[in-house]
N, C-alpha and C positions, 0 to 999 in steps of 0.2 A: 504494500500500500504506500502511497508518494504522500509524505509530510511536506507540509510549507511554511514558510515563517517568512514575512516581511523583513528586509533589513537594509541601515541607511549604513554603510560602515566602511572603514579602508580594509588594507589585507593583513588578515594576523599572519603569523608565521609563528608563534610560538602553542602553545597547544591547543583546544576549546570543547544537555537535552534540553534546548532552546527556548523557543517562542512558542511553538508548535505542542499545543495537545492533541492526542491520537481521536483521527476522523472515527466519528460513527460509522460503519457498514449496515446499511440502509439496507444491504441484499442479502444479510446473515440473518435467518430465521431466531439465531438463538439470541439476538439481542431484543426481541419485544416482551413487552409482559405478557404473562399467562391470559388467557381469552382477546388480546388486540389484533391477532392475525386473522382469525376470522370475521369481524364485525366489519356492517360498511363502512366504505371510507368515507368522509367530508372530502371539500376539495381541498381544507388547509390541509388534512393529513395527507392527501394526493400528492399535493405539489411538495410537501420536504421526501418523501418516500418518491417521487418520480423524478424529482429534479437532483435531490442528494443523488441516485441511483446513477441518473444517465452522467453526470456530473465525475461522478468517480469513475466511469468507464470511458469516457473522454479525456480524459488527464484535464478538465478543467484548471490553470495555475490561481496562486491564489490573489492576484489582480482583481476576481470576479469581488472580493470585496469595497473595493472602489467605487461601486457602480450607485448611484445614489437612487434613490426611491420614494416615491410620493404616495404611498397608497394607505397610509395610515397604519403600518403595522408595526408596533412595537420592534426597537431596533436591538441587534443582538438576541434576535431568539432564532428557533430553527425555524418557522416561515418565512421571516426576512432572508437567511442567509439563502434558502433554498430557489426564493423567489430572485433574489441578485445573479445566482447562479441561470435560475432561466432564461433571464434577460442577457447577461453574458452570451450561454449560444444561442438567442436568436430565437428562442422560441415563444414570445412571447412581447405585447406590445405594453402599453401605460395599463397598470389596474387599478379600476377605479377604487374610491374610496366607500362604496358602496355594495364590494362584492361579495357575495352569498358566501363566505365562507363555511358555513354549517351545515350548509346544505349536502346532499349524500349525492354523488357522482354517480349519475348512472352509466350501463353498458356501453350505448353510444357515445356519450360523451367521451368515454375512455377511448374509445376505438375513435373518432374525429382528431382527439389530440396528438394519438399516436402515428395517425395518419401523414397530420401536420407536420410534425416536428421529424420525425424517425422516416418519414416517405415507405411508411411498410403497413399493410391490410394486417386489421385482425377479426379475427370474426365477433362479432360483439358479443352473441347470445354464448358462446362459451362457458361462461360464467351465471352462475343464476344471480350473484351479487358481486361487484368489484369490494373484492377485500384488500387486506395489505397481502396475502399470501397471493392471490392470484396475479395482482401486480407485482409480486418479487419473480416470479416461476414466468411470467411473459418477458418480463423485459431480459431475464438471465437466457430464456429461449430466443427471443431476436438475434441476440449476441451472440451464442455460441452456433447459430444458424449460418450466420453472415453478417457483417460489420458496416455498420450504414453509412459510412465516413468511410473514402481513400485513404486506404493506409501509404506509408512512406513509399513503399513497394510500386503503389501505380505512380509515385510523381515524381522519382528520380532514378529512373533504372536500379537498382539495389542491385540489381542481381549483378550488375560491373563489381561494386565493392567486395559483392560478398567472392567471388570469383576468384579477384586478386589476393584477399584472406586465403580461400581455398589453395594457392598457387603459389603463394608463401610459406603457407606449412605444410606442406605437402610435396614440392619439388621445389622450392629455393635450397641453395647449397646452405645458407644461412638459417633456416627457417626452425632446423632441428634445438638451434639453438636459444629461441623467442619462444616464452612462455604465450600462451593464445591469451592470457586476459590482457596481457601488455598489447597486444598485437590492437585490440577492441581499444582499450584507453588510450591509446596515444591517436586511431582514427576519429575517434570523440573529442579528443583535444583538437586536435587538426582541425574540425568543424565547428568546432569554439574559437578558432583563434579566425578564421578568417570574417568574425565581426569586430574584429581589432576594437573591442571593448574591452579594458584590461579587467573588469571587474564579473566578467562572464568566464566563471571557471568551472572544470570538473575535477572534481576531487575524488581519489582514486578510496580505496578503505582506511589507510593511513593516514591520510592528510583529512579526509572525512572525518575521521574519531576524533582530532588535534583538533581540527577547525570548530565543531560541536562543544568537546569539551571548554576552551577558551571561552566562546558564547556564554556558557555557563556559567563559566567564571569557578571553575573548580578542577585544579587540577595541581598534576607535580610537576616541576621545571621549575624557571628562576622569571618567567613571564618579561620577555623582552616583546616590541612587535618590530619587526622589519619590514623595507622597503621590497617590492615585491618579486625583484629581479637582483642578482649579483652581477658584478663586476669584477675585471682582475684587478682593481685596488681593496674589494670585497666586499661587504652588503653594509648598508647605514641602518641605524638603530633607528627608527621611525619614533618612536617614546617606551619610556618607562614607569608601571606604573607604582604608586608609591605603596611603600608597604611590602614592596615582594623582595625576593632575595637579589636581583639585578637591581634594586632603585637603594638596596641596601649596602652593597659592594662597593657604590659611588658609582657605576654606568650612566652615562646621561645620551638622552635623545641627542642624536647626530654623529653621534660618537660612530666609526666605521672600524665592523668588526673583520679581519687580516687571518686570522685563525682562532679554529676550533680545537683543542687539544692539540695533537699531533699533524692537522688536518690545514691545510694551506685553500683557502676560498679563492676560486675563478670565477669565470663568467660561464664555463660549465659546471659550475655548482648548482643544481636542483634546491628547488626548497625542501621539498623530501629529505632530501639528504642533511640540510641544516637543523630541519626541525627530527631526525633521527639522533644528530650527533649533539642538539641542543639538547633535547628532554631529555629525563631519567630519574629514575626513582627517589623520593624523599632522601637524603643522607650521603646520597654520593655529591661527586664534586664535578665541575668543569672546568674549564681552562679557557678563557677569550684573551684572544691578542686583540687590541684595537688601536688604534692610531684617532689620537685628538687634535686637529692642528698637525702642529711638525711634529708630533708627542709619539711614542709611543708607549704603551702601555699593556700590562699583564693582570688580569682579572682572575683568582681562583675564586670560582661561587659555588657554594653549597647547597643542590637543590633543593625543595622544600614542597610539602602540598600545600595550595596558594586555595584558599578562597575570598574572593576579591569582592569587598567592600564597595558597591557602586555607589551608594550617595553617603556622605562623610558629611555630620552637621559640628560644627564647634562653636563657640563662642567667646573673638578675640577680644572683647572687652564687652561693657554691662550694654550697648545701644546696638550691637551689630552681633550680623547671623552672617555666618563662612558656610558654607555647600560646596562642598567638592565632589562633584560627579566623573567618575572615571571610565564609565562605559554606557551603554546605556543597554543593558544587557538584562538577561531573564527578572522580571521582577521587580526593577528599576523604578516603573511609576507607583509601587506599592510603597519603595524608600522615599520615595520621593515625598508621597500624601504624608508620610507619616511626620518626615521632618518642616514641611508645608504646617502641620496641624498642632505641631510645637511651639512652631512662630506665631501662629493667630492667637496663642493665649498670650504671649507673651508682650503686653501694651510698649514697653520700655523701649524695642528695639526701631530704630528710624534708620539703616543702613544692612540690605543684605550683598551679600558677595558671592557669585556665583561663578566657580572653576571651573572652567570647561577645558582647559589646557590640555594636551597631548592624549584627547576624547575625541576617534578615531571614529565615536557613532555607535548604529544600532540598529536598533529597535522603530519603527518609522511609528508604530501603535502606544509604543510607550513615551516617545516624545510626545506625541502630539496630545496626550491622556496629560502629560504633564504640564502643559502649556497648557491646559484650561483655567489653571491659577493665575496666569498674565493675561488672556482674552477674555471678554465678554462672553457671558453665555450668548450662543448661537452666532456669533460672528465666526467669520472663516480664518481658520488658524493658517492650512494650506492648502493647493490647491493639486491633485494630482496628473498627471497628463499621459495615459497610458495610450495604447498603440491605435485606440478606436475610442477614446472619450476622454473629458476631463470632470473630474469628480473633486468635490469639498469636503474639506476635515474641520468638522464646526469643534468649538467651542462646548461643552456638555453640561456647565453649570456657571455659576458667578462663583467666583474667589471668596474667601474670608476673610481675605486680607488685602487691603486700601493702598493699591500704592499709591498714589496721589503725592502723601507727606513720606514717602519713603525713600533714600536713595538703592535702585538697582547697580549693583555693578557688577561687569561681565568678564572675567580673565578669558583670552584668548589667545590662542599664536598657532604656528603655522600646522601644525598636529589637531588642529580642531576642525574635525572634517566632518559632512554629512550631517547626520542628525543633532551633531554640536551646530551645527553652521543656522537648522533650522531654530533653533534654542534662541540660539543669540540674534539672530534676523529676525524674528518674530516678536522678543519680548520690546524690541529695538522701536519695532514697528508699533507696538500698543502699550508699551508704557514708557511715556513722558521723562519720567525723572530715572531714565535707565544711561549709563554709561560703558563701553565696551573700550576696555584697555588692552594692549599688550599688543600683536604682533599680526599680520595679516594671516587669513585662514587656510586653508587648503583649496577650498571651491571645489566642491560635489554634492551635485546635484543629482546624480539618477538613483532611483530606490530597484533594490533587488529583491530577487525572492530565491527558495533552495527548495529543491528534491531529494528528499532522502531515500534512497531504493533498498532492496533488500538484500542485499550483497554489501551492505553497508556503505557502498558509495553515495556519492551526492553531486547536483548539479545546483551553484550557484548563477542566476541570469537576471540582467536587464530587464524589469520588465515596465518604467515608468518613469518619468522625471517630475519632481517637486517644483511648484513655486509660495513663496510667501502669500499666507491669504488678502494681507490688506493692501499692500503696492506691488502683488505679482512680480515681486523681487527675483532673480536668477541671478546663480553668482559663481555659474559650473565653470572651472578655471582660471575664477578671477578673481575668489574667492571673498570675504568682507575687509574691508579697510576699518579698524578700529574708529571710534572716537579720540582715544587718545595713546597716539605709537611709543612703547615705549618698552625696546627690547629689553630678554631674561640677561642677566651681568652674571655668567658663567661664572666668574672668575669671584666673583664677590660669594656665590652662591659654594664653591669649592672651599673658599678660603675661610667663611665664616659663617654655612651653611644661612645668609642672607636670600631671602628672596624678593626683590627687588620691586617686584613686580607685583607681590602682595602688601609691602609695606605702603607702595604709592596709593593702592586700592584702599585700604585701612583711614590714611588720612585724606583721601579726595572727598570731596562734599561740592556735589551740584545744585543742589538746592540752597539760596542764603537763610 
């Protein structure tokens, strides 16, 4: 079964069960209660049992949630999703606000729909009553009949690829020597790469587990993230985040790693290979060469199980609240409500701070959940622009807390990508007394989504680009120009573990 998860984020490289809770199967008998499979259906239980169904047999991605709806049905339940899902393929035009949903679906009606949608006859009378068991046992029969959609097979010769595969392992003089799953993932990769979208990857079952686990934010290793490709000068540390055994050694973002233990980095260096020769279990040690400047340097870190803290609240004196968010990763808008609902009691505080720094993204559900604290209920936080529509991410409540008399400030620099980017662009955009310090961002704009398959692989892809809701901001490679530039002082930060760039935050005040 294909899991999906929305995500606004750069490339980990260092290790990573996500965003994604496991789909209902809408066509497994043994998931309904005791007497629901025989009663008639209504048409709301038609349409989540007909459209979840066909839905999961079409590889539906999870875009379909984007898709906005007027029909008065409570949002986030299974008619809504099921109903977003119809409208996705096509089967289905505006419903009105007035439709019989209670009403019991008869024969015909079933057999018209299926006509519509599916282009295949059923005989109505069949059935003396459309139940949910007769509709699981029809639609599982269509399918294993004949497949109402072209498969890959009619629309791009297949049979060439598959031929060459055949001809490979089977009479190349080489061929004895290539594992077949390598043979399949590296043709997969191939058809990934020629949408030269660096962010559309497939990840093999190794780099699938790393990349998951990381998401999660639970894992062993020293949690560095690297840039996405090596070099023969060797891979750049992209950030580090704090609290882990790399931010603890003294490694800092930018820093360029030269060797792994015994291990000399090229530009034939795999990430596979890095994230094999990076990770390892609690207790043992690694070895990084890195080169700082004209520096060079020798790192032993001792790796660690890492679970990583995504919203960090403190408080650096009695009128200001600190937030440091470091991913925006499984659960995030739960930390986030909770540290949100500390401040509203708190009258005294007139100055929060919020760290987005070397915050690489995420979650495109949990930012936007979190951002209903800075927008108006029902205004538009973003706007999303997939390959057949553009859909809005409203607003879901009014805030508790008044910025108006407060000052916002926003750490950022060049590691604040993605759904950092939409963070700081959006609060920018609807509240007044907000200021964004530090360093310009990265700029990215497109939201992806993942397939988890069952072989453990996964397929990371493009499937959308963001804009800001209230000035349809875009900022994909040009990333945000602060309010006020005012780069990290390495050297102050090494020498007297000063951070430069929070102290400025600390005493700025925009409001007289």
């Amino acid at each position: 079964m294909i899991k999906k998860l929305f995500l606004l984020f750069l490339v980990f490289i260092t290790s990573t069960s996500f965003l994604y809770a496991k789909d209902r199967d809408y066509l497994d008998v043994t998931t309904y209660k005791t007497g629901t499979l025989d009663t008639p259906l209504t048409y709301e239980r038609f349409f989540i049992i007909y459209y979840n169904s066909i839905a999961k047999k079409e590889w539906v991605p999870s875009s379909y949630k984007y898709i906005s709806l007027n029909a008065g049905i409570p949002k986030d339940t299974e008619l809504f999703r099921a109903i977003q899902k119809g409208k996705y393929m096509n089967f289905l035009g505006e419903v009105g606000q007035n439709f019989p949903w209670k009403n019991i679906v008869s024969e015909d009606a079933f057999a018209r729909i299926i006509s519509r949608d599916l282009k295949v006859n059923v005989t109505p009378h069949k059935w003396k009553k459309l139940t949910a068991r007769a509709l699981i046992i029809t639609i599982n029969t269509l399918y294993r009949q004949e497949q109402t959609r072209p498969s890959i097979v009619d629309a791009v010769n297949f049979d060439i690829l598959n031929d060459v595969y055949e001809r490979i392992r089977n009479e190349s003089l080489s061929g004895e020597s290539i594992d077949e799953g390598i043979l399949i993932e590296w043709a997969i990769d191939g058809m990934t790469k020629t949408l030269w979208d660096p962010y559309t990857v497939f990840f093999p079952q190794e780099k699938s587990t790393e990349f998951m686990e990381q998401l999660d934010g639970n894992f062993e290793g020293i949690w560095v993230q690297l840039e996405e490709k090596a070099h023969d000068t060797g891979i750049k540390i992209m950030s580090v985040m704090s609290g882990t055994p790399a931010e603890k050694s003294g490694l800092l973002s930018g820093d360029i790693i030269t060797r792994v233990d015994d291990y000399t980095i090229t530009s034939n260096t795999t990430t596979n290979e890095l994230i094999r020769r990076i990770k390892g279990p609690k207790g043992t040690t690694v070895k990084l060469t890195i080169t700082r400047g004209s520096e060079s340097k020798v790192f032993s870190i001792m790796r660690d199980r890492i679970q990583v803290e995504y919203v960090h609240l403190s408080f650096p004196n009695d009128q200001t609240a600190y937030i440091q968010i470091q991913l925006f990763g499984n659960g995030v808008d739960k930390a986030f409500s909770t540290a949100m609902k500390a401040l509203s009691g708190n009258m005294s505080i007139q100055k929060l701070i919020i760290d987005l720094r070397d915050n690489p993204g995420g979650s495109l559900e949990g930012v936007t959940n979190m951002l209903s604290y800075f927008v108006p209920k029902w205004k538009v936080i973003a706007e999303i622009k997939t390959k057949d529509e553009i859909s809005s991410i409203r607003s879901e409540y009014d805030s508790p807390i008044s910025w108006e008399w407060k000052d916002v400030i926003i750490l950022v620099n060049w590691q604040s990508a993605s759904a950092s980017e939409i963070m700081a662009s959006v609060i920018r955009e609807y509240v007044p007394s907000s200021t964004l310090i530090g360093t310009k961002t990265y700029g990215k704009w497109s939201v992806q989504t993942i397939n988890a398959y069952g072989n453990g692989s996964s397929f990371k892809y493009t499937i959308a680009k963001w804009y800001t809701g209230k000035l349809h901001t875009s900022i994909d490679k040009v990333g945000i120009i602060p309010d006020i530039t005012l780069p990290f002082d390495t050297e102050g930060y090494l020498s007297f573990q000063r951070d430069n760039q929070l102290e400025y935050a600390l005493e700025y005040k925009k409001r007289n």
